[in-house]
C-alpha positions in Angstrom: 22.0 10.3 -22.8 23.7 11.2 -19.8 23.9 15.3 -19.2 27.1 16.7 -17.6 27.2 19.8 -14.9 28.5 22.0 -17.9 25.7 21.3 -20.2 23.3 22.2 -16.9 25.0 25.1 -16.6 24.2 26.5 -20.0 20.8 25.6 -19.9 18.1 28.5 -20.9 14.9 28.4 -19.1 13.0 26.1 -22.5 15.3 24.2 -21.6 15.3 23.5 -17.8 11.1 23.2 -18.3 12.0 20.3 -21.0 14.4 18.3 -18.6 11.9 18.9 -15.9 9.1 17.6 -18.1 11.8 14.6 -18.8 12.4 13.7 -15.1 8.5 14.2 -14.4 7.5 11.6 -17.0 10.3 9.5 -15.8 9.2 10.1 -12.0 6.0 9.1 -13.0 7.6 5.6 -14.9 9.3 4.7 -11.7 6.2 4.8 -9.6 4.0 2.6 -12.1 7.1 0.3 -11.8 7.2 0.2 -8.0 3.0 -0.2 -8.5 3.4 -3.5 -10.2 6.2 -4.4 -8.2 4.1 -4.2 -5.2 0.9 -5.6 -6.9 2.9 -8.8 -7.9 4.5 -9.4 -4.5 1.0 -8.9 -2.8 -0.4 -11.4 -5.4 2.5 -14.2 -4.1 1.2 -12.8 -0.4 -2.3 -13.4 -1.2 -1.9 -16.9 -3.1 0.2 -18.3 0.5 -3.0 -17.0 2.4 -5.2 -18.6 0.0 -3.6 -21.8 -0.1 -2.8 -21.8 3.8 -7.2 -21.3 3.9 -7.9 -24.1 2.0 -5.9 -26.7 4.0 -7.6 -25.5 6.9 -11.0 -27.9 7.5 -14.2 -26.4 9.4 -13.9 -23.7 11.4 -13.8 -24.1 15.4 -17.0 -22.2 15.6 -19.6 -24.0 12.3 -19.0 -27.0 14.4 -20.1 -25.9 17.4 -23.2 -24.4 15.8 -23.8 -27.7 14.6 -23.1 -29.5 17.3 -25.4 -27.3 18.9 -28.1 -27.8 16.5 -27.7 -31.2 16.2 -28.1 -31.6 20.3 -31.3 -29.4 20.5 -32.9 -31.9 17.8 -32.1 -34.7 19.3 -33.2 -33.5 22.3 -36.4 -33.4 21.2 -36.7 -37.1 20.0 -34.2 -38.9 21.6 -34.1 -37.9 25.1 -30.6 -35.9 26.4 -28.1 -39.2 27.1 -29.1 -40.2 23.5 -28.5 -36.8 22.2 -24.8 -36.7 24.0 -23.9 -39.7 22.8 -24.7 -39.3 19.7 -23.7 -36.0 18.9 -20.1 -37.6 20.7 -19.9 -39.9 17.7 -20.9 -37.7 15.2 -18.1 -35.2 16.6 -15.7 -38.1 16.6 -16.5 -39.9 12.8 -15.8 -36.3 11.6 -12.7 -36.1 12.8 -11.5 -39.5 12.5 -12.5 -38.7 8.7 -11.2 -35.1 8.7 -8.0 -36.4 9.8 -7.6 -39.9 7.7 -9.1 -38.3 4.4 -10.0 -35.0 4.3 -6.8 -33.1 5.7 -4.8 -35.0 3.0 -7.0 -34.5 0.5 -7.2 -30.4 1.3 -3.7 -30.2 1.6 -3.4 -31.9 -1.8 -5.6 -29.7 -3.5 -3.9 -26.6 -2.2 -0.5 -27.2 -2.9 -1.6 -28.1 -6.5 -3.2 -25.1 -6.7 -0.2 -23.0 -5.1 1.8 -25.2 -8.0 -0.1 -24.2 -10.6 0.0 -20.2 -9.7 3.4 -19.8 -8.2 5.7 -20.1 -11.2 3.6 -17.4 -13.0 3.7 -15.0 -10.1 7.2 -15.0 -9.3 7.8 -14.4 -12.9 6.2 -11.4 -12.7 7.2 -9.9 -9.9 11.1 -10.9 -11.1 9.8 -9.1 -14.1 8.9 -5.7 -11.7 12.2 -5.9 -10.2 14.7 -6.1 -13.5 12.4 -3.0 -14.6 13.1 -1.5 -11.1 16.8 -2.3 -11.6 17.3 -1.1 -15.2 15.7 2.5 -14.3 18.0 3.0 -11.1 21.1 2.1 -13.8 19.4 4.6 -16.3 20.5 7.7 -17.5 17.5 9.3 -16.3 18.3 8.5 -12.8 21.6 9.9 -13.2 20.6 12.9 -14.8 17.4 13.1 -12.6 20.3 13.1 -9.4 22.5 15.3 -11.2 19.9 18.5 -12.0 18.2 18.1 -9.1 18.2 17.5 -4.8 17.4 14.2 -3.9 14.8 15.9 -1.6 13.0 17.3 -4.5 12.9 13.7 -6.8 9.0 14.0 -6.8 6.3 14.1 -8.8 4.9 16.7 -6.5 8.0 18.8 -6.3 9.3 18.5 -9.6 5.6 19.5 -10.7 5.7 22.2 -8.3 8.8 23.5 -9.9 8.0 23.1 -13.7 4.6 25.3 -12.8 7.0 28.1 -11.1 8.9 27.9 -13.8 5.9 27.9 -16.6 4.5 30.8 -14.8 7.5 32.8 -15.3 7.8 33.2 -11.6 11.3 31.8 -12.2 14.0 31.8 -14.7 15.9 29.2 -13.9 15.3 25.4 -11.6 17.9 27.1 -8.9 15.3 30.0 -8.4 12.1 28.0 -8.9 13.3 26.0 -5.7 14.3 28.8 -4.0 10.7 30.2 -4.5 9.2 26.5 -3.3 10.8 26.7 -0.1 9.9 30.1 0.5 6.0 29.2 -0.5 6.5 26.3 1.8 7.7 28.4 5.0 4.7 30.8 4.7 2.3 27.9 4.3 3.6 26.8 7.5 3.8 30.0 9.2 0.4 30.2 8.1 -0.7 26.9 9.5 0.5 27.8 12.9 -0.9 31.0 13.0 -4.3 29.5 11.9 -4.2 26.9 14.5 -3.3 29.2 17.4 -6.4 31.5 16.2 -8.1 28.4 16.6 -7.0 27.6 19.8 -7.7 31.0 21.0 -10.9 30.9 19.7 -11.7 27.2 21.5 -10.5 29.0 24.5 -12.4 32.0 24.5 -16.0 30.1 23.6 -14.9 27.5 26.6 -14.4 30.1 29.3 -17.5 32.0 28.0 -19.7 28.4 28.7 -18.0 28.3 31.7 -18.9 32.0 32.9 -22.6 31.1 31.9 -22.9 28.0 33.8 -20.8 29.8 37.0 
């Protein structure tokens, strides 16, 4: 049900904490939502790497270590022209093969595999978006955007806000994120002032190396 900026208004404390705890489970919806949306999409990423892989033959570099094993046999029995040349037609019949047979018969596998997986993915990550769609249309987006700054649509912040709130620190969401702010200023204040007593601190054990060594 969608809430109106006079039903906010007359809002007791119970219940600003239950429309909180309303928006948080929702907050909480969207991002397992966006997770499968991402996971599904990263499923159609990984199946085109996959399928790209297995039209691909031998690498560049097994070949060469072959070839190079092959030659330092041969070597051995054969005497080094024999070795060349027949490492030379070796390295030729394979790729006379790899590219009559072997390349069609990759590519044919993989696209029947990409075939077979596609549909299946893309109706699951279809499936992710509508859900994605549906909760931007829903009346907990609306009410989510109505009772609170679109700065402070977290989990973090609305949970942040419900503990103010919980706590009795605040009365109402207006003051709760009046505190927040302020909590967050001094953390910050307090961060700076912690890292220039650490710079000072660097500095002062610096020059004191430097007035041993000088």
């Amino acid at each position: 049900m969608k809430l109106s900026d006079s039903q906010i208004d007359k809002f007791d404390r119970n219940q600003q904490i239950t429309a909180l705890n309303i928006i948080l489970d929702f907050l909480k919806k969207v991002d397992r939502s966006v997770a499968k949306y991402k996971e599904a999409n990263q499923k159609i990423v990984d199946l085109t790497a996959e399928t790209e892989k297995m039209k691909k033959g031998v690498s560049a570099a097994v070949i060469a270590i072959c070839s190079i094993t092959a030659f330092i046999f041969l070597l051995f029995f054969a005497g080094f022209n024999s070795a060349v040349t027949l490492v030379v037609i070796c390295l030729a019949t394979y790729f006379v093969v790899d590219i009559t047979y072997l390349s069609k018969n990759r590519k044919a596998r993989a696209a029947e595999f990409y075939n077979q997986s596609f549909p299946a993915l893309t109706d699951e990550k279809a499936a992710a978006e509508a859900e994605l769609i549906e909760i931007q249309n829903s009346d907990d987006t609306y009410n989510a955007n109505l009772l609170l700054p679109d700065e402070y649509i977290s989990i973090e912040k609305v949970q942040s806000l419900l503990d103010l709130l919980n706590q009795r620190r605040a009365r109402t969401i207006s003051e709760a994120i009046i505190l927040y702010e302020q909590m967050v200023h001094q953390e910050k204040l307090e961060n700076i002032e912690l890292e220039r007593l650490k710079a000072a601190q660097e500095a002062a054990e610096a020059q004191k190396k430097d007035s041993c060594y000088g």
